[in-house]
N, C-alpha and C positions, 0 to 999 in steps of 0.2 A: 377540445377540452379547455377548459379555464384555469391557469394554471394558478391557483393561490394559496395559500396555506394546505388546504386539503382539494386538491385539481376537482372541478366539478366538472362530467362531462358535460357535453349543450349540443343541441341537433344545429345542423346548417341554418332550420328555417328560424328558430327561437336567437340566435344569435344576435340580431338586431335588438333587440328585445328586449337582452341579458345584458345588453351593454345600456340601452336606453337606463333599465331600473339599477345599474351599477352606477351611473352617470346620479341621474335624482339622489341615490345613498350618499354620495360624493365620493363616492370608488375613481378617480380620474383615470386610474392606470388599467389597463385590463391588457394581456397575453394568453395570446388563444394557440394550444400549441396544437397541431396535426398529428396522425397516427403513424408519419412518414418522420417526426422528426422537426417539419418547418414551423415555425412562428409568425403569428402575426402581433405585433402592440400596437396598440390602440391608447394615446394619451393626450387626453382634453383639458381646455381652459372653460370649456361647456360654449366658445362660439370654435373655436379650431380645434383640428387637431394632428399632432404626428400621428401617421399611419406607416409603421413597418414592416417589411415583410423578410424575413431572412431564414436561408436553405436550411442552416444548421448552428449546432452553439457553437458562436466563437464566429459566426458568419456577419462581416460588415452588412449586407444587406441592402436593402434600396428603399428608398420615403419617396413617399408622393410628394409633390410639390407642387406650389401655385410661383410661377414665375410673374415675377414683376411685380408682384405683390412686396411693398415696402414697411419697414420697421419692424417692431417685434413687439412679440407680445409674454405676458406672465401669467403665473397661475396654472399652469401645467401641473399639477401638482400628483407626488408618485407617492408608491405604496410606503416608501420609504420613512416620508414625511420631507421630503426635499420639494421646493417649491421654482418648477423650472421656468427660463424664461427663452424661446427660441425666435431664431428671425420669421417674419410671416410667409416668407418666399418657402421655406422647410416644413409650412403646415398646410393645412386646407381647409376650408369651411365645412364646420361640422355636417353641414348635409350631405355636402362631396365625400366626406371620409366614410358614413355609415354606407352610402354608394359602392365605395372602392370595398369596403370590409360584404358588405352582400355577396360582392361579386366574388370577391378571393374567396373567401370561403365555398361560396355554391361551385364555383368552376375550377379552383385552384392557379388560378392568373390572375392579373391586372387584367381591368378591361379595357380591349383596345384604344380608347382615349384616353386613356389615364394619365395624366404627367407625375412621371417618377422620375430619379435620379438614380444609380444605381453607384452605390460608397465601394465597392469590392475593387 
């Protein structure tokens, strides 16, 4: 489910999809929550993006990460209207994130290669 104003649900397979056409609206932020409880956010500068994944509310969680990837970047920008700006080693290349969000979603895991970090 997509958690925004009015949650809209979304199958596994359309997921992709729903973020792609919320990305072009200029939606950057999207949280996809589970039937168990867990989250994933998803929030883009339209080339990176934080990908988190966290058990429960109020859970620190774990972000994927590109290590050794250097400086930061802006334009992250949330539902809020706050316009963030994070280091590039705490995002990934938006093809890698739509990757890692496929895969959490269909399987409920990171996929085994995945570099995360986990903040808990």
């Amino acid at each position: 489910m997509i958690s925004d104003d009015n949650p809209v649900p979304v199958s596994s397979g359309m997921v992709l999809e729903v973020l792609q056409s919320r990305i072009d609206s200029g939606q950057l932020e999207t949280w996809l929550i589970s039937s168990s409880g867990r989250s994933l956010a998803f929030v883009t500068n339209t080339e990176h993006a934080m990908v988190m994944l966290l058990e429960d509310e109020g859970d620190p969680g774990e972000h994927a990460v590109d290590l050794g990837a250097e400086g930061a970047s802006g334009g992250f920008g949330l539902s809020n209207a706050q316009d963030d700006m994070y280091p590039n080693e705490d995002t990934v290349p938006i093809r890698e994130a739509f990757r890692l969000v496929g895969h959490i979603v269909g399987t409920g895991a990171w996929p085994m290669d995945a570099r995360r970090v986990v903040d808990r």
